[in-house]
MMTF fields as JSON, N, C-alpha, C and O atoms, coordinates in Angstrom:
{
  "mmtfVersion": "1.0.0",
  "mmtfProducer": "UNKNOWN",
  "numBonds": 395,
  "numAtoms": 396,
  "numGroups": 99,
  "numChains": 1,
  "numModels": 1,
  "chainsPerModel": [1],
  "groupsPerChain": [99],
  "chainIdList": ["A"],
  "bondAtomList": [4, 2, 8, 6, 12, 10, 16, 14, 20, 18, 24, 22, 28, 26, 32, 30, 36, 34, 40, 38, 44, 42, 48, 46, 52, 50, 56, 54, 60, 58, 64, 62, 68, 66, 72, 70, 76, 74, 80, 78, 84, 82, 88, 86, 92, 90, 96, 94, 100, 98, 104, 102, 108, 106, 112, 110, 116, 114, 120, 118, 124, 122, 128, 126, 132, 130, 136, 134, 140, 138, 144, 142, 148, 146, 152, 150, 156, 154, 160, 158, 164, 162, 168, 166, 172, 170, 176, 174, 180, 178, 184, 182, 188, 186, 192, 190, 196, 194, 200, 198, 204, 202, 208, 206, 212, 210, 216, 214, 220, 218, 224, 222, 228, 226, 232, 230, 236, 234, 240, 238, 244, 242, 248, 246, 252, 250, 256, 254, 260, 258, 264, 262, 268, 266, 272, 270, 276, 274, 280, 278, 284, 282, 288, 286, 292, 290, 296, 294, 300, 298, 304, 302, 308, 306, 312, 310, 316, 314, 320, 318, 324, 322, 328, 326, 332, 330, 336, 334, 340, 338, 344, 342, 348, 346, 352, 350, 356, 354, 360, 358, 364, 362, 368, 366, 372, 370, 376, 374, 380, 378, 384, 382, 388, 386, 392, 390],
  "bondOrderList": [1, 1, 1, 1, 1, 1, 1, 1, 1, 1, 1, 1, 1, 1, 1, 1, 1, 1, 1, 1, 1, 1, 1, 1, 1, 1, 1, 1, 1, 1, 1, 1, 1, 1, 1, 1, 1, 1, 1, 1, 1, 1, 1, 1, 1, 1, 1, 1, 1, 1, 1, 1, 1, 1, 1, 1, 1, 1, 1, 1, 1, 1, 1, 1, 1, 1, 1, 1, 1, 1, 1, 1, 1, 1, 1, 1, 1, 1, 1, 1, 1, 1, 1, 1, 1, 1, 1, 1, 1, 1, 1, 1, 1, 1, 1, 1, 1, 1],
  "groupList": [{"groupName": "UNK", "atomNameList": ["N", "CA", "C", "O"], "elementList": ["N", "C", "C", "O"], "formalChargeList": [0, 0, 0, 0], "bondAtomList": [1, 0, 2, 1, 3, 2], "bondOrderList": [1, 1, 2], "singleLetterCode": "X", "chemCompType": "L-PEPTIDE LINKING"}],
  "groupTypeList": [0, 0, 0, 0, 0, 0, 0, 0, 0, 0, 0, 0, 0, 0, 0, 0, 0, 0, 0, 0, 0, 0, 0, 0, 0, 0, 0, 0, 0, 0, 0, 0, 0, 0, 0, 0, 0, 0, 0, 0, 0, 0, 0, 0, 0, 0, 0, 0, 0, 0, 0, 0, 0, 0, 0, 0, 0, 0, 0, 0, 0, 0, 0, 0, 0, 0, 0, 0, 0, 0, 0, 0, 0, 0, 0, 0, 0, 0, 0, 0, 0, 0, 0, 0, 0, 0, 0, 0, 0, 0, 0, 0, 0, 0, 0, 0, 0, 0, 0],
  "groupIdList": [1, 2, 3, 4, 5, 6, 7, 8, 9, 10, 11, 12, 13, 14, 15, 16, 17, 18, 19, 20, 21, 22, 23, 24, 25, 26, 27, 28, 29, 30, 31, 32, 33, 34, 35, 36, 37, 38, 39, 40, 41, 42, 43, 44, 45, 46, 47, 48, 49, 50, 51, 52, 53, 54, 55, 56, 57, 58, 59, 60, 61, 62, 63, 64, 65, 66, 67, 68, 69, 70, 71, 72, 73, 74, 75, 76, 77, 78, 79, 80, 81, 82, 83, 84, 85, 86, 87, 88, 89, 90, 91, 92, 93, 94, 95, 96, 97, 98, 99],
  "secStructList": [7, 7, 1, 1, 7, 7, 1, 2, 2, 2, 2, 6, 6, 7, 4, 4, 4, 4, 7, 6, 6, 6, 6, 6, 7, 2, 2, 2, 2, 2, 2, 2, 2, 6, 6, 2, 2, 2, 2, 6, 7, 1, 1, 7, 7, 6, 6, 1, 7, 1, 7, 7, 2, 2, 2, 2, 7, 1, 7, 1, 7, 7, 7, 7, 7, 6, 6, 1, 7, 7, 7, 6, 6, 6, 1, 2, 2, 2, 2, 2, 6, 6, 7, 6, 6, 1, 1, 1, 7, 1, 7, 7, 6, 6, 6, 7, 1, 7, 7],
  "xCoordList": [2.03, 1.745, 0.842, -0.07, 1.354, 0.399, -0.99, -1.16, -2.277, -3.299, -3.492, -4.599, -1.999, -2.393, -1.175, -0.291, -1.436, -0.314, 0.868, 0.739, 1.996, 3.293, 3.283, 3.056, 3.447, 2.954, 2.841, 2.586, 3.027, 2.871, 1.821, 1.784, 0.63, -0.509, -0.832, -1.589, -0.043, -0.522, 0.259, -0.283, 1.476, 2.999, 2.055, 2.092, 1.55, 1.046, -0.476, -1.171, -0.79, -1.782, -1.626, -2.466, 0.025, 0.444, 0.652, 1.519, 0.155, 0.307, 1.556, 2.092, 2.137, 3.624, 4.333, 4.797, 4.345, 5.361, 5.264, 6.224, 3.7, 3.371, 3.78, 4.373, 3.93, 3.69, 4.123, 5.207, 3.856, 4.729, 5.668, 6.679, 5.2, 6.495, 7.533, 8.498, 7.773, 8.922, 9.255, 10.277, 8.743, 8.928, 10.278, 10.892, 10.972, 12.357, 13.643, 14.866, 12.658, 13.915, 15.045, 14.802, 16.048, 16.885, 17.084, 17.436, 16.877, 16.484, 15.396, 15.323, 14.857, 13.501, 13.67, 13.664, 13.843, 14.336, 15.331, 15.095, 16.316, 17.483, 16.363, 16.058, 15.451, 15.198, 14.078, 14.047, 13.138, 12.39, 12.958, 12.336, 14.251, 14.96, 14.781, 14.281, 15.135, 15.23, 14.288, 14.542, 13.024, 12.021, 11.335, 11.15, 11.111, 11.09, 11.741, 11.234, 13.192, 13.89, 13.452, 13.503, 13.011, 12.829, 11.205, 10.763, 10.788, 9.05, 9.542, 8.685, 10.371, 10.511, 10.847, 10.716, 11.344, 11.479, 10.976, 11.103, 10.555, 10.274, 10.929, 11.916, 10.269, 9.373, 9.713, 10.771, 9.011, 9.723, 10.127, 9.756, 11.486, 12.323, 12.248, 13.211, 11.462, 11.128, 11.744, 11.297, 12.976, 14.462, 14.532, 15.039, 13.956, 14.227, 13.188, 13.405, 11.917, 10.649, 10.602, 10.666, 10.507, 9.739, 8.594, 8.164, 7.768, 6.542, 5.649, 6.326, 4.43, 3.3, 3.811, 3.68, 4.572, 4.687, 3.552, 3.856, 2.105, 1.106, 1.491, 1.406, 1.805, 2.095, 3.39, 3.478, 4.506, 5.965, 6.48, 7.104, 6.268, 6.398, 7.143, 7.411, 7.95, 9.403, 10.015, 10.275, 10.28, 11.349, 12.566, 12.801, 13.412, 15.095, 15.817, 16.998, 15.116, 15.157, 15.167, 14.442, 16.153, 15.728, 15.286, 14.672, 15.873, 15.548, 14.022, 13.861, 12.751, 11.753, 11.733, 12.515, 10.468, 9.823, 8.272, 7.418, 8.306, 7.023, 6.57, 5.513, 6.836, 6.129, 5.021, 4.195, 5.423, 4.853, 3.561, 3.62, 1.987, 0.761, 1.042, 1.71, 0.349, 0.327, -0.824, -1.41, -1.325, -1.976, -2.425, -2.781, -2.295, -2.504, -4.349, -4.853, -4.956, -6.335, -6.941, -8.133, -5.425, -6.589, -6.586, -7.36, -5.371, -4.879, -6.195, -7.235, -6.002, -7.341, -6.808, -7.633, -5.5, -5.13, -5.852, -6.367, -5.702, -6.562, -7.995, -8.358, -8.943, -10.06, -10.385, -11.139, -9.464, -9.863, -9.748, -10.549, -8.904, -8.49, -9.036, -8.34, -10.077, -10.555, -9.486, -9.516, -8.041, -7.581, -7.586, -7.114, -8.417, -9.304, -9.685, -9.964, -9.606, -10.055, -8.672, -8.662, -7.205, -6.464, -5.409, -5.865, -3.999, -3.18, -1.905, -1.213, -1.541, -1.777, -2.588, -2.735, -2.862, -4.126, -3.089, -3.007, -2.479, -1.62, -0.129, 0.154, 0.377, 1.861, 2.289, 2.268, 2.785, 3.2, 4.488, 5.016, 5.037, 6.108, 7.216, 8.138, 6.332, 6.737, 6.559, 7.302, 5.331, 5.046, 4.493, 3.709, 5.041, 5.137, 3.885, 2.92, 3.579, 2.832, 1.306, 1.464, 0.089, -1.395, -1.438, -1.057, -2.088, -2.241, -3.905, -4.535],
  "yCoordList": [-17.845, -16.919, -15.805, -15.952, -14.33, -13.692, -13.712, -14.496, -12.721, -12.199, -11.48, -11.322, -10.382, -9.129, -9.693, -10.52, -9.013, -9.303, -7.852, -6.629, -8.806, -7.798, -7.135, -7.935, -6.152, -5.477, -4.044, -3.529, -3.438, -1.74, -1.21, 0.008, -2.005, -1.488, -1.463, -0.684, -2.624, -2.636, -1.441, -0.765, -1.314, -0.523, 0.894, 1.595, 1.302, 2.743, 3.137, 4.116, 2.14, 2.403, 2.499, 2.792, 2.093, 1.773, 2.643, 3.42, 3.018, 3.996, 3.812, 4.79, 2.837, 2.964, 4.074, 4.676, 4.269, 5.783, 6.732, 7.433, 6.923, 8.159, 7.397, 8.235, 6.382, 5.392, 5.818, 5.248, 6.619, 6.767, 5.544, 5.791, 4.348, 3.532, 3.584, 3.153, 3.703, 4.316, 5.652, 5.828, 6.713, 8.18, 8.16, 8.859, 7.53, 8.217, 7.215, 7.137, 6.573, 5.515, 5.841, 5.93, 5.969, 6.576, 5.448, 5.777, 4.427, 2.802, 3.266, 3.05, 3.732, 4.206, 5.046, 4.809, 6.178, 7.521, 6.978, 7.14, 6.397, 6.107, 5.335, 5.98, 3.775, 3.081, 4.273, 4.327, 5.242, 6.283, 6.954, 7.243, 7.119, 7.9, 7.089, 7.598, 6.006, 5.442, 4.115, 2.911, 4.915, 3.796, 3.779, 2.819, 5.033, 4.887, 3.506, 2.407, 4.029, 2.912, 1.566, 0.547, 1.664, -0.103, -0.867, -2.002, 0.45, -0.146, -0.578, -1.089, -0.452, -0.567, -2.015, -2.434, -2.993, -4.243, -5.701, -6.156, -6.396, -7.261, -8.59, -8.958, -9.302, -9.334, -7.879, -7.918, -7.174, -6.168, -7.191, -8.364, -6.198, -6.747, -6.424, -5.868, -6.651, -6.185, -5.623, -5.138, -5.763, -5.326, -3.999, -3.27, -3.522, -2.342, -1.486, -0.39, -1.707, -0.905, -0.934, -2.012, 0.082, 0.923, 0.702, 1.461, -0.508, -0.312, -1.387, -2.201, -1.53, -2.758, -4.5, -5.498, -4.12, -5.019, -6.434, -7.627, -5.777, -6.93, -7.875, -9.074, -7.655, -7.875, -8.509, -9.578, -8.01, -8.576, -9.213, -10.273, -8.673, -9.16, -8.531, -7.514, -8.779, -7.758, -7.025, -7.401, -6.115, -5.035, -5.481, -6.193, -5.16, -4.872, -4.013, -4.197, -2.98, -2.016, -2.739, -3.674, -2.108, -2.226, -1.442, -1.568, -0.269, 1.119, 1.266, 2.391, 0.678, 0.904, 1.073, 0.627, 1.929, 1.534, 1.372, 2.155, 0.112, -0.356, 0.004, -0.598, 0.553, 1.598, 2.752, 3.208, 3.01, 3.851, 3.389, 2.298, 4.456, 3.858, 3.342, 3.814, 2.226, 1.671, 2.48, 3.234, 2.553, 3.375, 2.289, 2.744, 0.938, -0.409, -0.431, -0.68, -0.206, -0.186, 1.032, 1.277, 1.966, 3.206, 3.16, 3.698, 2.22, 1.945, 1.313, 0.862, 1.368, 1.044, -0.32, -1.224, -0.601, -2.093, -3.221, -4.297, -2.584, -3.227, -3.443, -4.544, -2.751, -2.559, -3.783, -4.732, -3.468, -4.008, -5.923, -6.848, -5.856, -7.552, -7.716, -8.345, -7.25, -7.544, -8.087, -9.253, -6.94, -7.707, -8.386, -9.359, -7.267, -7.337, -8.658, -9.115, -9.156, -11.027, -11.9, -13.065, -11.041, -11.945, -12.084, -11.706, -12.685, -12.868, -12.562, -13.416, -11.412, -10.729, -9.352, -9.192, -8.823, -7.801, -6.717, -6.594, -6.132, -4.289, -4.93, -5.844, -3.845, -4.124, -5.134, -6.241, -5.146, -6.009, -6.329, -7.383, -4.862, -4.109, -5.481, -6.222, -5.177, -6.236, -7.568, -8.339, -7.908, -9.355, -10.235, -11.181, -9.699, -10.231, -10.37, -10.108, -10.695, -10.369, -11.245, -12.329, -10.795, -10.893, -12.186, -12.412, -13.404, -14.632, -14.89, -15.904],
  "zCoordList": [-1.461, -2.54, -2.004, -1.19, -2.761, -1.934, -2.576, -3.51, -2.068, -2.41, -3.025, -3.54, -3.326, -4.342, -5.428, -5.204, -6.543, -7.666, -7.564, -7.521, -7.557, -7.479, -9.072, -9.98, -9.316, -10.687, -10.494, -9.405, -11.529, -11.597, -11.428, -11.253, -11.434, -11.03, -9.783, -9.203, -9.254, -7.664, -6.842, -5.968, -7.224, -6.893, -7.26, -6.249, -7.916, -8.471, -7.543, -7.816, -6.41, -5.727, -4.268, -3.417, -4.11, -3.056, -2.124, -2.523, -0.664, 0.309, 0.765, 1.287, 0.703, 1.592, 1.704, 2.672, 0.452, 0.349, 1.164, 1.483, 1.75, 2.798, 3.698, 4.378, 4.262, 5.313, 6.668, 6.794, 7.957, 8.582, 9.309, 9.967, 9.092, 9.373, 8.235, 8.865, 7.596, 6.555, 6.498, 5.835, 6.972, 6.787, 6.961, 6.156, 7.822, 8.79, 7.946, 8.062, 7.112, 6.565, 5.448, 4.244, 5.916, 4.88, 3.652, 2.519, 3.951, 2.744, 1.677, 0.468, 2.248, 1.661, 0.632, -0.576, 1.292, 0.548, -0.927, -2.124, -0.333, -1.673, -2.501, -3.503, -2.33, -3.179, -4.118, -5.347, -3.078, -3.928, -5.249, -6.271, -4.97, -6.155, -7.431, -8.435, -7.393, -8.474, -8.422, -8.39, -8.427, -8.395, -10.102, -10.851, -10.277, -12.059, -12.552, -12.772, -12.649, -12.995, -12.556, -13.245, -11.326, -11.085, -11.84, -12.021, -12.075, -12.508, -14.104, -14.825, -14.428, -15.588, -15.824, -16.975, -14.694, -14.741, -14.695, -13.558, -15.392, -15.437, -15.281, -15.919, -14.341, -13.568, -12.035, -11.407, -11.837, -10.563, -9.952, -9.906, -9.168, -8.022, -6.532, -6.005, -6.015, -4.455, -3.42, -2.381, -3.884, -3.352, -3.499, -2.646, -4.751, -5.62, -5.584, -6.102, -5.032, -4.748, -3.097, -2.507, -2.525, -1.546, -1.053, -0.184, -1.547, -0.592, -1.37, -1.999, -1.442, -1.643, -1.518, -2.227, 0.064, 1.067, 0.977, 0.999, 0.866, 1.066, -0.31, -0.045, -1.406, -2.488, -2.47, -3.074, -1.837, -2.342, -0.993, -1.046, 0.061, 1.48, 1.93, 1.291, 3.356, 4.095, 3.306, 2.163, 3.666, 2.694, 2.915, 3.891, 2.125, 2.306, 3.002, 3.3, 3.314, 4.149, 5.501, 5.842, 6.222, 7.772, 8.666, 9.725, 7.811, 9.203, 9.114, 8.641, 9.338, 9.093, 10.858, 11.697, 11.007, 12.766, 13.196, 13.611, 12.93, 13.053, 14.521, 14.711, 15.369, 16.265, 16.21, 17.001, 14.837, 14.192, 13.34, 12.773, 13.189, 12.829, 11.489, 10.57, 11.605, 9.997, 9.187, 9.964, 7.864, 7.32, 5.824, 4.737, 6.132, 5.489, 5.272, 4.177, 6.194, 6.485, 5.575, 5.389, 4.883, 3.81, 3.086, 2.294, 2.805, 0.995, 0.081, 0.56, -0.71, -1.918, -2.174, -2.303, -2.267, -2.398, -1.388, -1.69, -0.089, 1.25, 0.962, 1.377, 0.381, 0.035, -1.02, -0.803, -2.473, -3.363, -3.123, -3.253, -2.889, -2.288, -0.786, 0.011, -0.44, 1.207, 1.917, 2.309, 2.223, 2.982, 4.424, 5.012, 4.639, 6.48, 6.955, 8.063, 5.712, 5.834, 5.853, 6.248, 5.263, 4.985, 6.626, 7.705, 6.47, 7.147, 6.671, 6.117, 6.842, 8.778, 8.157, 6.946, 8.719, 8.099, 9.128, 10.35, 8.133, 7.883, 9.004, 9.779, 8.46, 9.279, 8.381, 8.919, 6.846, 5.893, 6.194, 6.547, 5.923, 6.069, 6.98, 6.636, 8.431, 9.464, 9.57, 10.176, 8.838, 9.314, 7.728, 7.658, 6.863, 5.325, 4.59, 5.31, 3.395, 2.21, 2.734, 3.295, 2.55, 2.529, 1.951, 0.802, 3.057, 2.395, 3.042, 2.739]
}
């Protein structure tokens, strides 16, 4: 189970979206379009959101490139839940949800 709660509040604080490991992702881009639509679901579907990884875990997306800096360490989500303490601390994206 993770550390942060999967929820619209967490999703509405979430840096991923800038993320440059997602910038180049054309997965990304499409699920962005119709992310309105997906906040609207209950319980959210993780499949269907773009990003607060620490929260939902691996994306569905593949074209991500975790080569690229993570930006996990600026988010306010990281902060508020000390994730610096949890496992795996940033790089969600890659290595699944804050325990």
């Amino acid at each position: 189970m993770s550390r942060v709660p999967f929820v619209v509040a967490t999703v509405g604080k979430c840096l991923c979206p800038r993320c440059p490991v997602q910038a180049n992702s054309k997965c990304v881009a499409d699920l962005k379009v119709g992310l309105a639509e997906a906040l609207k679901n209950s319980p959210l579907k993780h499949e269907k959101i773009p990003g607060a990884y620490c929260a939902a875990g691996k994306p569905s997306c593949s074209d991500l490139d975790p080569t690229k800096s993570c930006i996990c360490g600026n988010c306010p989500i990281f902060t508020q839940y000390t994730l610096a303490s949890s496992k795996p601390v940033g790089y969600y994206c890659r290595d699944g949800m804050a325990k």
